[in-house]
C-alpha positions as CSV (number, residue, x, y, z in Angstrom):
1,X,-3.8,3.9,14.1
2,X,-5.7,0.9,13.0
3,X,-6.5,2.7,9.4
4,X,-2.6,3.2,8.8
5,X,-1.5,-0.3,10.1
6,X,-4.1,-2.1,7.3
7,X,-2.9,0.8,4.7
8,X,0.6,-0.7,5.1
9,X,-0.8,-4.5,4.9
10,X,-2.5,-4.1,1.8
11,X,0.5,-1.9,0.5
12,X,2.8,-4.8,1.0
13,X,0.6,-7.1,-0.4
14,X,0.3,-5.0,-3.4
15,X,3.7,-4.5,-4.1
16,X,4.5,-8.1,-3.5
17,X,1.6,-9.6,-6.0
18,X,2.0,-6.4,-8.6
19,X,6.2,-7.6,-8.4
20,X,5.8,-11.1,-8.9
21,X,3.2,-10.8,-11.4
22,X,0.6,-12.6,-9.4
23,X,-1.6,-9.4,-9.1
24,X,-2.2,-6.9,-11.6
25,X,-3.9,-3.5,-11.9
26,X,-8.0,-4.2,-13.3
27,X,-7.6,-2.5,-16.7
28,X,-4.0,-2.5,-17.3
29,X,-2.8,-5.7,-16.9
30,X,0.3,-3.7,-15.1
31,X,2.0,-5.6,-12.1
32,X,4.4,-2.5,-11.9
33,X,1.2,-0.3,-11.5
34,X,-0.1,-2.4,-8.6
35,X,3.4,-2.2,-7.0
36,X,3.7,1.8,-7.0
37,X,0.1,1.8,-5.9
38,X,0.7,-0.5,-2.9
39,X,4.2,2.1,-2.5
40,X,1.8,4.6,-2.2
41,X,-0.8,2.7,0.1
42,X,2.2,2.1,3.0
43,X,3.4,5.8,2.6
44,X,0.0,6.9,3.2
45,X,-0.3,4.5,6.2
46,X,2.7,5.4,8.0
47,X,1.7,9.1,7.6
48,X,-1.7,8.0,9.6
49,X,0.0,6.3,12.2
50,X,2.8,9.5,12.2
51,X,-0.2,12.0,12.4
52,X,-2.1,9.4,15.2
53,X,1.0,9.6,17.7
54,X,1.6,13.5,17.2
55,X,-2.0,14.2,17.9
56,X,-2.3,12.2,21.6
């Protein structure tokens, strides 16, 4: 469950740099990016911590 909560903390501080156009994707110069791969980054984690709980 620890992987999926620190998934979700670096999601939301993706999406909250890439949105405020502190951060930005390495290459691309795209805040936007960084915000739908931070999207993707809490999805991911809550799917670890959904798959943790089912399992024990």
């Amino acid at each position: 469950m620890g992987r999926g909560i620190g998934n979700i903390i670096i999601g939301l501080i993706f999406v909250g740099g890439g949105l405020t156009g502190n951060l930005v994707f390495i290459g691309t110069e795209s805040g936007g990016l960084l915000a739908a791969v931070g999207a993707g980054l809490v999805v991911w984690g809550i799917v670890q911590i959904v798959r943790s709980r089912s399992q024990s």
